[in-house]
TIMI-2910 file (N, C-alpha, C, CB; in pm, 1 decimal, decimal comma, always signed):
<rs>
+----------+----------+----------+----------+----------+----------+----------+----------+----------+----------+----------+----------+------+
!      n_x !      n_y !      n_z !     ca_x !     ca_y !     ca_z !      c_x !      c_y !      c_z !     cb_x !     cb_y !     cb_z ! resn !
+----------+----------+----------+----------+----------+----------+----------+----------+----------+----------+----------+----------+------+
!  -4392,6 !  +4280,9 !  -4656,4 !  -4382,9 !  +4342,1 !  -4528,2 !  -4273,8 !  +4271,9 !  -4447,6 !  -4517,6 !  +4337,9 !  -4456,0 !  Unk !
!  -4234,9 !  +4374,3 !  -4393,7 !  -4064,5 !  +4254,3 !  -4318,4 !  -4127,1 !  +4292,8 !  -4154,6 !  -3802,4 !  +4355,3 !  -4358,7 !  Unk !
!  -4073,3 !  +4174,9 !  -4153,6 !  -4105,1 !  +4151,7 !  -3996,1 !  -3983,9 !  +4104,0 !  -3920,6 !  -4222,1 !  +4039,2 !  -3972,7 !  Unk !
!  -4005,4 !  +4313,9 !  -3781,7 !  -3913,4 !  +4306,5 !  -3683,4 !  -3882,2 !  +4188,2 !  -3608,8 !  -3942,6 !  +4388,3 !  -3605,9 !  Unk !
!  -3813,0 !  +4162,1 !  -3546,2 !  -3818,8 !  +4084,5 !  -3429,0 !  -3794,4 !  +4195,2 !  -3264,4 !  -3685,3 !  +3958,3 !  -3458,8 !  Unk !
!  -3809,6 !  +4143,8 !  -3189,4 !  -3737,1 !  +4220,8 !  -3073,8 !  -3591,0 !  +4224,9 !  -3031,3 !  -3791,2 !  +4181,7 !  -2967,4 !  Unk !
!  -3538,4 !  +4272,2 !  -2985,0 !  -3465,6 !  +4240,1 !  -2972,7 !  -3386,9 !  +4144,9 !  -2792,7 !  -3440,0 !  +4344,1 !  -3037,3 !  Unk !
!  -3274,1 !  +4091,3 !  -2820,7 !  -3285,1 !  +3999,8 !  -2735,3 !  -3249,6 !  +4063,3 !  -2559,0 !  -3184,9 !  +3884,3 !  -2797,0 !  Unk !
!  -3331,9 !  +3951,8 !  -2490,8 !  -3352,8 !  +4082,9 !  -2357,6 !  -3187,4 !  +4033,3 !  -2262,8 !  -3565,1 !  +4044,3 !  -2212,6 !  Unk !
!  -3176,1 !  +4142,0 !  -2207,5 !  -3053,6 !  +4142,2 !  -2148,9 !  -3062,2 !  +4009,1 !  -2040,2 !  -3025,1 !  +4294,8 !  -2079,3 !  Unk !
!  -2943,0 !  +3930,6 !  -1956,3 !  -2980,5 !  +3863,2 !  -1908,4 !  -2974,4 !  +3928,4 !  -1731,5 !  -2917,5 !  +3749,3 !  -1965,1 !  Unk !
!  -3087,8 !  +3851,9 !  -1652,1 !  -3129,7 !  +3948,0 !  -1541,3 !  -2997,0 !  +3950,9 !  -1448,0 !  -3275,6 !  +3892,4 !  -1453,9 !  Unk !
!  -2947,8 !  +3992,5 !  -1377,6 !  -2835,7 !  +3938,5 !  -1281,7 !  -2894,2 !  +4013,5 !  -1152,8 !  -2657,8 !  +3984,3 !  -1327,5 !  Unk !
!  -2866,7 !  +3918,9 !  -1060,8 !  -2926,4 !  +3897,3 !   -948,0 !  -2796,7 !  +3954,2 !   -833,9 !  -2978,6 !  +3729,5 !   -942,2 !  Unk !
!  -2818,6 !  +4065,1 !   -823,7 !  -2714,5 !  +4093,9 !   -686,8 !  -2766,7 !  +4088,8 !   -584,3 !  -2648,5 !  +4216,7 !   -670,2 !  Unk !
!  -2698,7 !  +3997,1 !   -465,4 !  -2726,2 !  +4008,6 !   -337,5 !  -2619,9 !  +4110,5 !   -257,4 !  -2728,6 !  +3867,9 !   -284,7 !  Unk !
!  -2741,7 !  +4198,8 !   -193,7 !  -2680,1 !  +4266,0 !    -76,6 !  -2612,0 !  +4168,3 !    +38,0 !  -2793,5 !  +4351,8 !    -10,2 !  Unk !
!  -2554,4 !  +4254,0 !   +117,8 !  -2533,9 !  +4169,2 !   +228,9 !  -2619,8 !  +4247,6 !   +359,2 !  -2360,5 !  +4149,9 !   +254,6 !  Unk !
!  -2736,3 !  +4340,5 !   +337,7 !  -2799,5 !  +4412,9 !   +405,5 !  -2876,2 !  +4314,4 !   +532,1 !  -2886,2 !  +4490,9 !   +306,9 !  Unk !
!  -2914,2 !  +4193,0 !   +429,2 !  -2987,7 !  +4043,4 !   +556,1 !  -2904,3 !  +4040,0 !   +650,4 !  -2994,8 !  +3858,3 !   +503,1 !  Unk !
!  -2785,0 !  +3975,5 !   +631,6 !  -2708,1 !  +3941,3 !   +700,2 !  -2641,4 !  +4042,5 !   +830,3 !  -2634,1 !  +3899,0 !   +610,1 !  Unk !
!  -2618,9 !  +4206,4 !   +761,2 !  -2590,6 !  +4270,7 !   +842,8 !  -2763,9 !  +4266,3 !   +914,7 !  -2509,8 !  +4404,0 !   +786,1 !  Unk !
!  -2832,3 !  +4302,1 !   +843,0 !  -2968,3 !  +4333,4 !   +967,1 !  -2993,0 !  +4212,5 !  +1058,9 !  -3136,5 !  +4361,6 !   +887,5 !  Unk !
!  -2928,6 !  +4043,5 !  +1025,2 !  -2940,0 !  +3987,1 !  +1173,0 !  -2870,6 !  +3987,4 !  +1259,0 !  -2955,6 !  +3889,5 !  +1187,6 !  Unk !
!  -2736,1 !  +4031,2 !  +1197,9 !  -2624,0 !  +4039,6 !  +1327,2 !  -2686,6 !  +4169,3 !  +1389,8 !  -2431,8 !  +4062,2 !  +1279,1 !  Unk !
!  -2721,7 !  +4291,4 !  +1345,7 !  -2737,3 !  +4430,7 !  +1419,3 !  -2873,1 !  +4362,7 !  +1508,0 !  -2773,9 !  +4596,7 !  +1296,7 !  Unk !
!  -2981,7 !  +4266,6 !  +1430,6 !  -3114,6 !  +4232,6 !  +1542,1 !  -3053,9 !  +4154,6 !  +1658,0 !  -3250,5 !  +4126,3 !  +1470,4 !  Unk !
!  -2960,7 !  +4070,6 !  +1623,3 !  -2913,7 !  +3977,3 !  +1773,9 !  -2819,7 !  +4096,2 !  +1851,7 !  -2791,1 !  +3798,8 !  +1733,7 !  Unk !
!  -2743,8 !  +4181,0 !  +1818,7 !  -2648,9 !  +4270,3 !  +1868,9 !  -2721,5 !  +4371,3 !  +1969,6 !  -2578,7 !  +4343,4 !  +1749,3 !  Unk !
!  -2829,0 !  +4420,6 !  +1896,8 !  -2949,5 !  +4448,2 !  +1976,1 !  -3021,3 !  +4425,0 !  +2073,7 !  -3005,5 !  +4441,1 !  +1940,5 !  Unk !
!  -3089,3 !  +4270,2 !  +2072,3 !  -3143,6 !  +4207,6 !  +2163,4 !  -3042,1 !  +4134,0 !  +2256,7 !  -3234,3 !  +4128,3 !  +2104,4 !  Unk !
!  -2925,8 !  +4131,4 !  +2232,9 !  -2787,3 !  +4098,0 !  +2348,6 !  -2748,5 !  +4211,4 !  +2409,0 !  -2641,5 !  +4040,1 !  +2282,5 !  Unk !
!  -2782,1 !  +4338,9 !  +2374,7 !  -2710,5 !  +4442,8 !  +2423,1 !  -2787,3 !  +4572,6 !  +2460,0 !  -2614,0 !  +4468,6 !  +2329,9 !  Unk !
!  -2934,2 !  +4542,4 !  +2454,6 !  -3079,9 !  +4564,1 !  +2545,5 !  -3049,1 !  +4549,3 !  +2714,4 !  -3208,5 !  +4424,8 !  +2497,2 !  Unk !
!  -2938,8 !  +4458,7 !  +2752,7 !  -2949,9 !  +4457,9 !  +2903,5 !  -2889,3 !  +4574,0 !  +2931,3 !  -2886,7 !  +4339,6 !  +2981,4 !  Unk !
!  -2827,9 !  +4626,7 !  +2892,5 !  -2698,1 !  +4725,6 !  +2895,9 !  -2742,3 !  +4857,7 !  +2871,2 !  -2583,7 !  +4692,6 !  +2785,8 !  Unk !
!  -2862,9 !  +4857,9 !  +2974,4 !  -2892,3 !  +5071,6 !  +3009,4 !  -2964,2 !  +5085,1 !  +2852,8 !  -2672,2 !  +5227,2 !  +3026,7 !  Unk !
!  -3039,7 !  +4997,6 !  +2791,9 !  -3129,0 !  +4994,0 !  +2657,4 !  -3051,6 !  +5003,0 !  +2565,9 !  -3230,4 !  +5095,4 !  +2633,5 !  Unk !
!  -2918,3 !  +5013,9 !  +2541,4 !  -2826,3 !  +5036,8 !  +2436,4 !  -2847,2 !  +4968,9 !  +2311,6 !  -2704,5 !  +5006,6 !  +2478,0 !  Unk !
!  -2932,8 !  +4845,4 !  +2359,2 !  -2929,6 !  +4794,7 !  +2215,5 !  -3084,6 !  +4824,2 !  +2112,6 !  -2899,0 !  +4618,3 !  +2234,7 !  Unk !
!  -3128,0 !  +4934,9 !  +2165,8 !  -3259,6 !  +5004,4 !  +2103,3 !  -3178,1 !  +5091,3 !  +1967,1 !  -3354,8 !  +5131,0 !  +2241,1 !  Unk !
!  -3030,7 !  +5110,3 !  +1954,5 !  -2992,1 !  +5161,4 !  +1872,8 !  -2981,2 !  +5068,3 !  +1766,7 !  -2900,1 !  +5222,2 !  +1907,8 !  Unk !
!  -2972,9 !  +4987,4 !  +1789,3 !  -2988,1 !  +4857,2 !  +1697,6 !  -3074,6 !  +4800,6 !  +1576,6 !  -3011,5 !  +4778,4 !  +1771,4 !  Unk !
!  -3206,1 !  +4846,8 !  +1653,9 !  -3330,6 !  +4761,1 !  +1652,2 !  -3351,7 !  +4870,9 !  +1517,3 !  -3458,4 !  +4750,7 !  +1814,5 !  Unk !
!  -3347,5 !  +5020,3 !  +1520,4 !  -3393,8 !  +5086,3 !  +1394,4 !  -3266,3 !  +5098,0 !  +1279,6 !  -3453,6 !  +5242,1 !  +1436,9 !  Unk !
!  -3185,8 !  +5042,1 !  +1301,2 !  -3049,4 !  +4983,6 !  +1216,4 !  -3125,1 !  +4845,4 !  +1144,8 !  -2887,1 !  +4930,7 !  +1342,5 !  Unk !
!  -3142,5 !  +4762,2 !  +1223,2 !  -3205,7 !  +4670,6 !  +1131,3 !  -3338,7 !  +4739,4 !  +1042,1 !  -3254,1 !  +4542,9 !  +1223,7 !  Unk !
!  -3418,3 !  +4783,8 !  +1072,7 !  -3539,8 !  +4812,3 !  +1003,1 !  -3501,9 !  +4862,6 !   +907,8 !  -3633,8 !  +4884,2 !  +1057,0 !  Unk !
!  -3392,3 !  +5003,0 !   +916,1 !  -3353,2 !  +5040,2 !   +771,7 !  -3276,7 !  +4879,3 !   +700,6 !  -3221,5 !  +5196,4 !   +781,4 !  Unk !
!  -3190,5 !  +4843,1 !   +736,8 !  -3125,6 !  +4711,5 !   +667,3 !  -3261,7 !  +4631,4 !   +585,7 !  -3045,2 !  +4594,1 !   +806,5 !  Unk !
!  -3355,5 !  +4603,5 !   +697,4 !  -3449,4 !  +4507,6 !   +607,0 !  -3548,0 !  +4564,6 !   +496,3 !  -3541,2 !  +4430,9 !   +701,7 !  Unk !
!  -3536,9 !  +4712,7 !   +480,6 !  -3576,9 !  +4770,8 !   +394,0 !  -3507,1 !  +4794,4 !   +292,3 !  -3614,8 !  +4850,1 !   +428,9 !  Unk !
!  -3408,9 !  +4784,6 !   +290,3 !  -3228,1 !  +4802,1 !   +190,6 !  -3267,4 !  +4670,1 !   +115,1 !  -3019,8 !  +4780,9 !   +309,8 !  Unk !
!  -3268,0 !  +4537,3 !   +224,6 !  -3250,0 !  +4462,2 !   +145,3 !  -3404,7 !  +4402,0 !    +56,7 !  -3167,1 !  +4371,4 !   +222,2 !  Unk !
!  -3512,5 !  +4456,6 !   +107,4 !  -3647,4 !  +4473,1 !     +1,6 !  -3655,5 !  +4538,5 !   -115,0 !  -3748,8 !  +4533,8 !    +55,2 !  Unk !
!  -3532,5 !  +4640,9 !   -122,9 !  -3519,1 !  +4663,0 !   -242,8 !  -3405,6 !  +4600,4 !   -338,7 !  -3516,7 !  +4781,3 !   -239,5 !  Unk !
!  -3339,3 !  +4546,6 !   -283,5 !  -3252,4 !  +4468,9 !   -402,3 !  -3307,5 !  +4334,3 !   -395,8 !  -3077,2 !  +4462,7 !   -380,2 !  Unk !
!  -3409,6 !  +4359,0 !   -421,3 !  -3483,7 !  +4185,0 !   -449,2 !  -3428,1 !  +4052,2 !   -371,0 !  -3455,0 !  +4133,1 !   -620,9 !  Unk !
!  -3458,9 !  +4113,7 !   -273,2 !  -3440,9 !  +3986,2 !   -109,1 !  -3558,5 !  +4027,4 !    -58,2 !  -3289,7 !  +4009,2 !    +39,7 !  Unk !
!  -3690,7 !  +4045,2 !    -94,1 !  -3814,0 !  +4090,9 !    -51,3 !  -3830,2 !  +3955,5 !    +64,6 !  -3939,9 !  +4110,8 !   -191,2 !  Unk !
!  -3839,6 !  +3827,3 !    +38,1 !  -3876,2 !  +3737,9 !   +170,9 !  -3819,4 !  +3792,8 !   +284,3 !  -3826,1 !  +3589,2 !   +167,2 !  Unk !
!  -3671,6 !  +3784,5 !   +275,9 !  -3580,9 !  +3791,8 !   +388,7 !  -3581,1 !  +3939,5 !   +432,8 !  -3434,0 !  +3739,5 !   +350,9 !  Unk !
!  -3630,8 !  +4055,1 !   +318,5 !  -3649,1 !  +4159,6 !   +377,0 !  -3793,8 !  +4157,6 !   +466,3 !  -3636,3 !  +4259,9 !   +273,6 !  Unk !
!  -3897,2 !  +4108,6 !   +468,6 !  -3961,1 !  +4106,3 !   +513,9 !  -3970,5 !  +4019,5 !   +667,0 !  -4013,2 !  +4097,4 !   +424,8 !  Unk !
!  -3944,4 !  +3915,8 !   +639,7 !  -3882,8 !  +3836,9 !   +734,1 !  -3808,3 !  +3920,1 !   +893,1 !  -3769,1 !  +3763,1 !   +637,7 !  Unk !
!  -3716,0 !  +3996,2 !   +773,4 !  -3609,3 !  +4065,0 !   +903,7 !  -3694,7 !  +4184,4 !   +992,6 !  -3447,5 !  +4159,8 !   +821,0 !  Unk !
!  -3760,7 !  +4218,8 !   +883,9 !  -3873,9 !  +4362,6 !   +942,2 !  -3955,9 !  +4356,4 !   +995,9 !  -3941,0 !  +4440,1 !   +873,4 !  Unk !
!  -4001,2 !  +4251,6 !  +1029,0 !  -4119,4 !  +4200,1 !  +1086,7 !  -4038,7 !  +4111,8 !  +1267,0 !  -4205,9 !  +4067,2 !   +936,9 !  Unk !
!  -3893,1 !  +4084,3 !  +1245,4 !  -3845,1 !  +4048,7 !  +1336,8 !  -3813,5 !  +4143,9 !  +1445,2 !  -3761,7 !  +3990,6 !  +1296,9 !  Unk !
!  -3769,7 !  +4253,1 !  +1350,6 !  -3738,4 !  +4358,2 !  +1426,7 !  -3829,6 !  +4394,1 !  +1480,5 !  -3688,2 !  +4448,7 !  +1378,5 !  Unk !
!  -3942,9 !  +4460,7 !  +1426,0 !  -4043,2 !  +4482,0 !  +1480,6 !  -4082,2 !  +4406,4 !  +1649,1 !  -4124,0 !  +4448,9 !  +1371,5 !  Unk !
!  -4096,9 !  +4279,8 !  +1600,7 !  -4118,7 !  +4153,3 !  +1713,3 !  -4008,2 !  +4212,8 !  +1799,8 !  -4088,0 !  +3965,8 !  +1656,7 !  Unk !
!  -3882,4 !  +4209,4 !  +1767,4 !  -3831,5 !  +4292,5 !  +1894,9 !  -3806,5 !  +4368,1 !  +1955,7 !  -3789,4 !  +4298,1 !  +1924,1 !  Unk !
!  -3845,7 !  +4447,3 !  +1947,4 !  -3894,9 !  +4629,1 !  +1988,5 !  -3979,4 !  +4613,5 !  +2080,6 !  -3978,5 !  +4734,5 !  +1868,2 !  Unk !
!  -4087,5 !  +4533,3 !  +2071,1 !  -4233,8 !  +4479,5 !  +2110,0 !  -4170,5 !  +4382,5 !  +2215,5 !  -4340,2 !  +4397,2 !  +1972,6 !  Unk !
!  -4066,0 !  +4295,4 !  +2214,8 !  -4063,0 !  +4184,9 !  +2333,6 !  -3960,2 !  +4289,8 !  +2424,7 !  -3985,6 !  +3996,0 !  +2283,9 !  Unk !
!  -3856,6 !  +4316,0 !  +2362,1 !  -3728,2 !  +4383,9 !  +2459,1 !  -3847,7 !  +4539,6 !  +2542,8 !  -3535,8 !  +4468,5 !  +2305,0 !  Unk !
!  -3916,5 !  +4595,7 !  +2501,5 !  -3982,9 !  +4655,2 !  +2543,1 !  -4073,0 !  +4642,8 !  +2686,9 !  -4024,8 !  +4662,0 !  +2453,0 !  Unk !
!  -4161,4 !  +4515,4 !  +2609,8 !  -4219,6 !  +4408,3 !  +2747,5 !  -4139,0 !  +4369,6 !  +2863,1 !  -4255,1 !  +4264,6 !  +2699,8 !  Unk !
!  -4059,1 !  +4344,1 !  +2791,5 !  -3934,0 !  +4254,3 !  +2913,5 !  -3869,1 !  +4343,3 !  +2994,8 !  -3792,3 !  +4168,4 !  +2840,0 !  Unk !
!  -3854,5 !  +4477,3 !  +2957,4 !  -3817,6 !  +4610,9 !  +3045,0 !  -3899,2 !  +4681,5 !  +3142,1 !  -3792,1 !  +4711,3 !  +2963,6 !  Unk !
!  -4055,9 !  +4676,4 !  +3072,5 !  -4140,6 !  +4698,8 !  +3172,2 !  -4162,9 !  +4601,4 !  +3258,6 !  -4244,5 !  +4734,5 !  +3131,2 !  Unk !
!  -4202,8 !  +4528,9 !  +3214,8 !  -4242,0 !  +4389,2 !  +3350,0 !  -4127,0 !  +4376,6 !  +3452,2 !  -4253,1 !  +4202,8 !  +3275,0 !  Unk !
!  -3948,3 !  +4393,4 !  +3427,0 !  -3848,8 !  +4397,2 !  +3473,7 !  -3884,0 !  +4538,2 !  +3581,6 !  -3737,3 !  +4395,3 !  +3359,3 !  Unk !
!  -3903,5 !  +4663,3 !  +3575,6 !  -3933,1 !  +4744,4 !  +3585,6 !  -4050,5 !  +4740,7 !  +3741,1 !  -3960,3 !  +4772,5 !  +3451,1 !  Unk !
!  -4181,9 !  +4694,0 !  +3647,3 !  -4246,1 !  +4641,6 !  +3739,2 !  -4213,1 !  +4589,1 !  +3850,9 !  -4294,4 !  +4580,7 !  +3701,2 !  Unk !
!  -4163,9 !  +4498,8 !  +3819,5 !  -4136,2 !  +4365,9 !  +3978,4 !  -4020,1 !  +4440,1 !  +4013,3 !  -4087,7 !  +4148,4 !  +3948,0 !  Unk !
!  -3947,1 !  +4518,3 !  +4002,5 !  -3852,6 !  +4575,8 !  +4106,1 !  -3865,0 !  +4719,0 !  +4181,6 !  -3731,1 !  +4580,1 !  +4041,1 !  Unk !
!  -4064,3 !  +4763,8 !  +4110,9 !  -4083,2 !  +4865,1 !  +4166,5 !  -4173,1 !  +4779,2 !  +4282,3 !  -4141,5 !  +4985,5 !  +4073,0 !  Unk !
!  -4230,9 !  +4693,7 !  +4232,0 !  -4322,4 !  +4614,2 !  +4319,6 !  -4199,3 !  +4575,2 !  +4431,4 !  -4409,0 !  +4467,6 !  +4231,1 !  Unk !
!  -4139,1 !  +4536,4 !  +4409,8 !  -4019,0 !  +4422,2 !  +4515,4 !  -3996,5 !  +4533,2 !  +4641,7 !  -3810,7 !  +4371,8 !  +4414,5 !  Unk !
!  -3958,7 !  +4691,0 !  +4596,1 !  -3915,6 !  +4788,7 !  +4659,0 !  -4047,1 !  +4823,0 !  +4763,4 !  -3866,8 !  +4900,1 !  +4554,8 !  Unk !
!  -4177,8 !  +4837,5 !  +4687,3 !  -4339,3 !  +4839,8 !  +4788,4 !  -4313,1 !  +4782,5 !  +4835,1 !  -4479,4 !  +4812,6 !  +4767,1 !  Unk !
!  -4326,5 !  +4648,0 !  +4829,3 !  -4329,3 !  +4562,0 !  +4935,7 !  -4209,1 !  +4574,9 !  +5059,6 !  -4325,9 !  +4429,6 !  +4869,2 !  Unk !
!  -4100,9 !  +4555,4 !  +5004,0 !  -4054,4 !  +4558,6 !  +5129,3 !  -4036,4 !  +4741,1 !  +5185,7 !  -3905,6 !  +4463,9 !  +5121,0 !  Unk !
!  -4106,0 !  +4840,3 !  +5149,5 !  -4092,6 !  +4947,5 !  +5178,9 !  -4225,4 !  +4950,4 !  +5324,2 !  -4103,5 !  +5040,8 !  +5033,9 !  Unk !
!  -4331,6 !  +4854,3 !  +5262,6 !  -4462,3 !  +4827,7 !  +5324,5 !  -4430,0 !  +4747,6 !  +5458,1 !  -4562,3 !  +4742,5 !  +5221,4 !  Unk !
!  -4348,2 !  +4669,8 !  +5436,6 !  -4292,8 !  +4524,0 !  +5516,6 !  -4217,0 !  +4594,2 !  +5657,6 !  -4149,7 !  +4413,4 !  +5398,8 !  Unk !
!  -4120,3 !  +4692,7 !  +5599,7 !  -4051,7 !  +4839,6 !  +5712,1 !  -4131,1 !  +4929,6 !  +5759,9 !  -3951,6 !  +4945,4 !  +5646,2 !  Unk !
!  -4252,3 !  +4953,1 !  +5729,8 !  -4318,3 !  +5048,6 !  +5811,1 !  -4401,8 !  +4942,5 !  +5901,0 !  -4411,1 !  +5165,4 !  +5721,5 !  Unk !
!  -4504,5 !  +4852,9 !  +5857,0 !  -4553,0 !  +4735,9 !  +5927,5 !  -4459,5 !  +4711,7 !  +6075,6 !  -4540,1 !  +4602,3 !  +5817,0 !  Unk !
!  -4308,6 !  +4675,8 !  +6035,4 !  -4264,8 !  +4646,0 !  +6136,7 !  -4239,6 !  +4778,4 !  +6246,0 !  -4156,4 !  +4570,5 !  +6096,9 !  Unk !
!  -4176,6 !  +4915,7 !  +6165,6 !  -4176,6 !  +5007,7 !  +6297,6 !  -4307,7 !  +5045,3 !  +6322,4 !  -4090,2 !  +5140,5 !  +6288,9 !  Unk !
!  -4423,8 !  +5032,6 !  +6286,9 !  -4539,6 !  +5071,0 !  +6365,3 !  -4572,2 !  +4970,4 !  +6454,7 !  -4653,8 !  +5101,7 !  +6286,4 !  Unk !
!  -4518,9 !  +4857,9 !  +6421,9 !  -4540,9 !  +4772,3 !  +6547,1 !  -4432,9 !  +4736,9 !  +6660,2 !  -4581,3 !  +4649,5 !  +6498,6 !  Unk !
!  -4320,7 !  +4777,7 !  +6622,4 !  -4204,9 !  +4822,9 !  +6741,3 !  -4251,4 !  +4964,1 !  +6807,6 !  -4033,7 !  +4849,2 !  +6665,5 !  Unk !
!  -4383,8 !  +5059,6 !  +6758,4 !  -4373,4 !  +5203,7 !  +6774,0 !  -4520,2 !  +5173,4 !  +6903,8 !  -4399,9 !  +5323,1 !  +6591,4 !  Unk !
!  -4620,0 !  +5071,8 !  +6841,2 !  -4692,7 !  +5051,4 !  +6936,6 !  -4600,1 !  +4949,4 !  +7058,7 !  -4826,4 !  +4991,8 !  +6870,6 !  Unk !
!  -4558,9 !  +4852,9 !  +7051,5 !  -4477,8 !  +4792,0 !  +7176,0 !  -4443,3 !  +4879,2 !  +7282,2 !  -4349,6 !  +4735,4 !  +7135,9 !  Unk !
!  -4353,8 !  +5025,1 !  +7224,7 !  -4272,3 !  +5082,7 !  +7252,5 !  -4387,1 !  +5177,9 !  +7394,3 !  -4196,0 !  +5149,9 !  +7107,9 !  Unk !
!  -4487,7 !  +5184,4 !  +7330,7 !  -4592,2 !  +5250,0 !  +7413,1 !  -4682,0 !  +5240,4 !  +7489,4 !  -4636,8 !  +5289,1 !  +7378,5 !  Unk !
!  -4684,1 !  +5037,9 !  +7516,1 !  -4755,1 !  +5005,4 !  +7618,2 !  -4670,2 !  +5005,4 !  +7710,7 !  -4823,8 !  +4898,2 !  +7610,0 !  Unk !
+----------+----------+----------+----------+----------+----------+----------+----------+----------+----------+----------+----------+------+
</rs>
């Protein structure tokens, strides 16, 4: 009886994307360019596809890593717009509150 062998396995080669790298420059490009009328929300789903690009060419850490960052910043630049939001709708009450306070009390003066 003769006995096959297998034959010999190819050797693996390891290509790196450069999908990481673009998805942290597009996540910082993003979160730098969030002040700017939200512009950098175009960003934020640029990386997510990137860190999914690069989960498939076997950069799974760093794809994960990046996707999970992004994520994180969607979630903070988000926060930081509302709360921004907030205190300058609040800032406007108040002193909208602060101007009537005062002419109702120039309006009573005015009438004793």
């Amino acid at each position: 009886m003769a006995t096959t062998s297998a034959p010999p396995l190819l050797p693996t080669v390891t290509v790196k994307s450069s999908a990481v790298k673009a998805g942290w420059i597009c996540l910082l490009l993003g979160f730098c360019t969030f002040w700017i009328f939200g512009f950098g929300f175009v960003f934020f789903p640029v990386t997510f596809i990137l860190a999914i690009v690069a989960m498939c060419t076997n950069q799974v850490k760093q794809g994960v890593v990046l996707l999970l960052s992004s994520l994180a910043s969607i979630a903070l630049c988000a926060l930081i717009f509302v709360a921004a939001v907030v205190g300058t709708v609040g800032a406007a009450a108040k002193k909208a509150s602060d101007d009537m306070k005062r002419q109702q009390a120039i309006h009573q003066t005015s009438r004793r």
